[in-house]
N, C-alpha and C positions, 0 to 999 in steps of 0.2 A: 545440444540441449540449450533452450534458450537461460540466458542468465538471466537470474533475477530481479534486478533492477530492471530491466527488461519489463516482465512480469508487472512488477510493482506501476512502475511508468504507464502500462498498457490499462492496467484495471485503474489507476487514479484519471488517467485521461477520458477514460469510460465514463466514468460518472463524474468528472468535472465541477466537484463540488463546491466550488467559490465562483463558477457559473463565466466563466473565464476567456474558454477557448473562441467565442466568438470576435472575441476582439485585443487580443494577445497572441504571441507567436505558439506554434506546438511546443514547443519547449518550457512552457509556464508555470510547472510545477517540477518543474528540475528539482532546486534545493529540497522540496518534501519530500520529492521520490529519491535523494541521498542518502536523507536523514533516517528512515523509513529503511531503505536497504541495508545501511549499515548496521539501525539496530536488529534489521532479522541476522545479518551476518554473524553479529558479537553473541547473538542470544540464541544461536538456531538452537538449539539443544535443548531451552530452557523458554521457549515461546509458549504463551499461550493465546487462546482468542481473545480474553479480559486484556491481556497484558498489552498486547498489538493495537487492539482497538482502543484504551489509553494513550500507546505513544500515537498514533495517528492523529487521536483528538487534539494532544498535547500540541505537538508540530504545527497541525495547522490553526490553531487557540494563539500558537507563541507569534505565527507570519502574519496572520491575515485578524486576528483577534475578534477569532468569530467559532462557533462549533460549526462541525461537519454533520450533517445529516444523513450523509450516507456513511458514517464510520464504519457501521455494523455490518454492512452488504460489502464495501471494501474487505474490508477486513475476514470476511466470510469466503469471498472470492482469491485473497493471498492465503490464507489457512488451506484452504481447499488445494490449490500449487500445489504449496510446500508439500502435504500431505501426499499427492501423486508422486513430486520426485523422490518423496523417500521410500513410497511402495509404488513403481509401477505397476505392479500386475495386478492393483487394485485399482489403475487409472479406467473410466470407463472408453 
């Protein structure tokens, strides 16, 4: 099973939202995709979409002091994970 920082890492690279990867290394949202795994790790139990999609905003508000415009579609896309690995036989 892929872990999920993994995940995390995968969908913030996707959408690139500080517009980044063209001229920084793949590794360029490390620290977010930490911060970001960790708190799904401490909270898995107690996540919401609201809740995710604030610290998201928060994280990258606090790095780059700027909002994220794709928060909601990230955040839409890690919600959506979580939700498979905890019921696969609802995974499509």
């Amino acid at each position: 099973m892929i872990e999920l920082k993994q995940v995390v890492a995968k969908i913030i690279n996707k959408y690139d939202p500080m517009h980044l990867k063209a001229v920084s290394p793949k590794e360029v949202y490390m620290y977010e995709v930490y911060e970001i795994s960790e708190y799904l790790r401490k909270q898995k139990n107690n996540v919401t979409s609201a809740k995710l999609e604030n610290k998201i905003r928060h994280v990258f508000d606090k790095n780059f002091d700027e909002d994220v415009a794709e928060a909601e579609e990230i955040t839409n896309e890690i919600m959506q994970y979580i939700q498979n690995a905890d019921n696969p036989s609802d995974a499509n």
